[in-house]
C-alpha positions as CSV (number, residue, x, y, z in Angstrom):
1,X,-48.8,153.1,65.0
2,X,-50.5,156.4,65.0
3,X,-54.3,156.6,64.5
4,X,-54.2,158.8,61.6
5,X,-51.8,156.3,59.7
6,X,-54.3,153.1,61.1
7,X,-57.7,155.5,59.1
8,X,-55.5,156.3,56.0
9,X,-54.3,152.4,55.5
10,X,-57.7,151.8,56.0
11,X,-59.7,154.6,53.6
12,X,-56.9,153.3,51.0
13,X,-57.5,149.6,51.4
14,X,-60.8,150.2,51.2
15,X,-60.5,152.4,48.5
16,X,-58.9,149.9,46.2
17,X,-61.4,147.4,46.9
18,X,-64.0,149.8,45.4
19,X,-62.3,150.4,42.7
20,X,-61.3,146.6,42.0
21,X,-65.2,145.7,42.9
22,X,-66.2,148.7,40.2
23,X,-64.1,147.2,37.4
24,X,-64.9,143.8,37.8
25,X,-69.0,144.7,37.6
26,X,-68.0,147.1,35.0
27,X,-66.5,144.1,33.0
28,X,-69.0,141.6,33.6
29,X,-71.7,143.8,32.6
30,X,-70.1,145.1,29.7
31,X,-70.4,141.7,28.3
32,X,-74.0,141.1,29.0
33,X,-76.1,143.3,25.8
34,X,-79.5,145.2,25.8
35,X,-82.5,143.5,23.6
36,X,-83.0,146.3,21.8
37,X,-79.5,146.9,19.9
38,X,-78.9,150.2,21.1
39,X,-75.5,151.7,21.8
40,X,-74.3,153.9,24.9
41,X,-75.0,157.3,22.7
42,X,-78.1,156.0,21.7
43,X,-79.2,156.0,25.2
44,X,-77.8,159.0,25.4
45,X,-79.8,161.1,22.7
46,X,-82.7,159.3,23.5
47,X,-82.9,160.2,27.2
48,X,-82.1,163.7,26.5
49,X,-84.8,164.4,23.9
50,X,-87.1,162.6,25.9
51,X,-86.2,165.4,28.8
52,X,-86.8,167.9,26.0
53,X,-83.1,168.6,26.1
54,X,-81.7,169.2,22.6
55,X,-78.7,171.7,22.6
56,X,-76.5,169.3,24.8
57,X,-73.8,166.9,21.6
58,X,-72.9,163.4,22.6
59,X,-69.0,162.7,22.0
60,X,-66.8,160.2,21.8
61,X,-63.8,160.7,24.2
62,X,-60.5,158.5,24.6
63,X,-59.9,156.6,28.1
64,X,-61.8,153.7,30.3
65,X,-64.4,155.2,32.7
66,X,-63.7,158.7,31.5
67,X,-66.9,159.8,30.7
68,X,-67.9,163.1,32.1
69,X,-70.9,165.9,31.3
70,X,-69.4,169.2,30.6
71,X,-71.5,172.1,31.3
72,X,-69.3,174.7,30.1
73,X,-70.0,173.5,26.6
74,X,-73.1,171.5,27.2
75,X,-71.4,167.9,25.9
76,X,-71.7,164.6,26.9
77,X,-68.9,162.9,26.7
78,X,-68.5,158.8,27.0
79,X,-66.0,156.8,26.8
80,X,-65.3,154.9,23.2
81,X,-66.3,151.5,24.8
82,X,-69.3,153.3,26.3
83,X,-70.2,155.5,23.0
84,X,-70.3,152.5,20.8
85,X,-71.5,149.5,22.8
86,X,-74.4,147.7,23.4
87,X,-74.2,146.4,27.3
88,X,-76.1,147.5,30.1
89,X,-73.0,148.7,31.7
90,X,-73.0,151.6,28.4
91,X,-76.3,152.1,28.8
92,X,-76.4,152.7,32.8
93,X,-73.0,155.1,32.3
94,X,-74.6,156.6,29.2
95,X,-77.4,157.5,31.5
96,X,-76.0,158.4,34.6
97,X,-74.0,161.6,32.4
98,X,-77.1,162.6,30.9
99,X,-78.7,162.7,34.5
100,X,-76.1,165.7,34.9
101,X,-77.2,167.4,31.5
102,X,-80.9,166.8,33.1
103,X,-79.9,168.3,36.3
104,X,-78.4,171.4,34.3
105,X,-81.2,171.9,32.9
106,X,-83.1,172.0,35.8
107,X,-80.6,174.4,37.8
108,X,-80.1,171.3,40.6
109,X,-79.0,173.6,43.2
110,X,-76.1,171.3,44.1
111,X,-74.6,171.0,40.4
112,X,-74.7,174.5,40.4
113,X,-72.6,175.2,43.3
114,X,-70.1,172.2,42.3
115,X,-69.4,174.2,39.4
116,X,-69.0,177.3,41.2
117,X,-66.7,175.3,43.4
118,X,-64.4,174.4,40.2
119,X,-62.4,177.3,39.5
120,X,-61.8,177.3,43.4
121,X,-60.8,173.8,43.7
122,X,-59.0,174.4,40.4
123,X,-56.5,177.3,42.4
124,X,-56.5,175.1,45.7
125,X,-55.1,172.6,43.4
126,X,-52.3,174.3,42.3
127,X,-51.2,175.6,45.8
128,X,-52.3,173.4,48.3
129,X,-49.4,170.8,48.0
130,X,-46.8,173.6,48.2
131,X,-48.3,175.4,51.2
132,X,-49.1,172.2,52.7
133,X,-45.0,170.9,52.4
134,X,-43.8,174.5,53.4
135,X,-46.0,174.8,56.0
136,X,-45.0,171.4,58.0
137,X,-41.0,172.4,57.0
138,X,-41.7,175.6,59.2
139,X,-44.4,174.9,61.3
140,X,-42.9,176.7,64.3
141,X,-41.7,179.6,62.8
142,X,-44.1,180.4,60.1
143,X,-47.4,178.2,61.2
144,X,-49.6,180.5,59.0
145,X,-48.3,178.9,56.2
146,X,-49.7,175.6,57.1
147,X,-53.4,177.3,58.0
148,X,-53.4,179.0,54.3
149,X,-52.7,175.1,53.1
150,X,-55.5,174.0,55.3
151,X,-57.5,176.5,54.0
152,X,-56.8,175.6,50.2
153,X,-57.3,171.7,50.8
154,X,-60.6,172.4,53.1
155,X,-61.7,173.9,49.7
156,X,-61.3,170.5,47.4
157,X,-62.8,168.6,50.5
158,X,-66.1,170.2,50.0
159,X,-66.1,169.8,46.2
160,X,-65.9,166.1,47.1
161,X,-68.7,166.8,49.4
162,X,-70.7,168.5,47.5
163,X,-69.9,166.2,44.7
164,X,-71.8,163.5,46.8
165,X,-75.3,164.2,46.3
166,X,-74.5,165.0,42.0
167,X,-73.5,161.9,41.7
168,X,-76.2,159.9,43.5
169,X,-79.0,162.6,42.4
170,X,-77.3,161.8,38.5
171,X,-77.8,158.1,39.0
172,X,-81.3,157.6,40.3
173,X,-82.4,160.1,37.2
174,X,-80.6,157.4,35.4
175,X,-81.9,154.6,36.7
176,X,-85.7,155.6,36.8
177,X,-85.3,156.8,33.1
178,X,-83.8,153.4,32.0
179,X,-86.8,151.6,33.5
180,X,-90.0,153.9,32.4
181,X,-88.0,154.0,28.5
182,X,-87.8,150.3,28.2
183,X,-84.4,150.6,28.3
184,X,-83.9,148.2,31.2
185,X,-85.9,145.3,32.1
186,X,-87.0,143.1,34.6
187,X,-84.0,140.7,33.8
188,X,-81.0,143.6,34.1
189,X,-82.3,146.8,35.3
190,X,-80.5,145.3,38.9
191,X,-77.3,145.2,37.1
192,X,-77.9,148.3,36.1
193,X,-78.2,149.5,39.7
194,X,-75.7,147.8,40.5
195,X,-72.9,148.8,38.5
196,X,-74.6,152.5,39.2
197,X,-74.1,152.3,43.1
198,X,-70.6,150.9,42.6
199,X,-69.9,153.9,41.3
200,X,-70.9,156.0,43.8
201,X,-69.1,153.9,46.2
202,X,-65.8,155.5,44.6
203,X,-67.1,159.1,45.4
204,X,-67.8,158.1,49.2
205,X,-64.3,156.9,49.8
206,X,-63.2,159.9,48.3
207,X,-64.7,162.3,50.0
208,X,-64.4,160.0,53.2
209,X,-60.4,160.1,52.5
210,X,-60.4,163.7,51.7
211,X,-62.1,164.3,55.3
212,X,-59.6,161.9,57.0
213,X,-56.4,164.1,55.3
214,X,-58.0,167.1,56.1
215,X,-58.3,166.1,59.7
216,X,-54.5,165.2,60.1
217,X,-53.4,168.6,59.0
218,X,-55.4,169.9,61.4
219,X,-54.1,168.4,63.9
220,X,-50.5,168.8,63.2
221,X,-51.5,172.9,62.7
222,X,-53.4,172.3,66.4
223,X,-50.6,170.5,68.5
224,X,-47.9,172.7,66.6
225,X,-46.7,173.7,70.1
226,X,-47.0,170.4,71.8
């Protein structure tokens, strides 16, 4: 078996272990609720006012593990068992979005350029797949197809890149908030963390995987003659 197919059953293995590992904690600390009664969007407002933010809305939005920050319209958007529970799993997500809205605010140089990145990655997107299939179906009479595909998925690999240090940068904003509020405690602020850092194991693999891809189409564009 090729070494390129042994990394790719491996980054997906692994990959499905992180996400099994991050629904399981997500589950288990959905269960477990905060002393104080308060719901994922009540951590939400309450962090951003207490970062002097006030122009960013908290939404509800449909899905498991959808929530997302929107800069383009300055939302917050958590999932309806995130929005209206009272867990320390809602309360670390809750958090962790708003750490984007805080970073926003702050221009966090990296956020920045991950949204410059998105109408980019949005084109590459579109294309990639298509100039990616053509290209290998004619790699030895048209190889620049192949390249322009290379080019187009190198793109997406550094919004995953780039993505890295967002999400980690989000989550320790998050994390130190919850503690210095009172939102967390001595008894659950580690669960906190923890669900928190199995998140951002999902991101790694990503971006590990989107390397590893990158890689082999390279390498078929390189020995092309072979």
């Amino acid at each position: 078996m090729p070494i390129s197919w042994i990394i790719f059953i491996g980054i997906a293995v692994i990959s499905y272990l992180v996400q099994a590992s991050l629904q399981s904690k997500f589950k288990k600390y959905s269960k477990i609720p905060l002393s104080n009664g308060m719901t994922g969007r009540d951590v939400a407002l309450q962090m951003l006012h207490d970062n002097g933010i006030y122009d960013v809305q908290v939404t509800s939005t449909p899905g498991h593990l959808t929530d997302h920050y929107n800069p383009a319209n300055k939302t917050v958007n958590l999932s309806e068992s995130v929005y209206s529970t009272n867990s320390v799993s809602a309360a670390a997500v809750a958090a962790h979005e708003c750490g984007h809205a805080v970073q926003h605010a702050h221009a966090y140089a990296p956020l920045t350029l991950r949204s410059k990145l998105v109408p980019v990655v949005t084109f590459s997107s579109q294309w990639m797949t298509w100039l990616l299939l053509g290209g290998i179906l004619m790699i030895n009479s048209f190889p620049q197809l192949l390249l322009g595909g290379i080019i187009l998925f190198a793109m997406t690999t550094l919004f995953s890149f780039v993505t890295l240090p967002v999400e980690i940068n989000a989550s320790k904003r998050a994390l130190v908030w919850l503690s210095s509020a009172g939102i967390t405690n001595s008894y659950n602020h580690t669960q906190a963390e923890d669900a928190l850092r199995s998140a951002a194991y999902t991101y790694v693999v990503a971006a590990l995987g989107s390397l590893a891809t990158l890689i082999y189409y390279v390498m078929i564009f390189m020995g092309r003659r072979n």
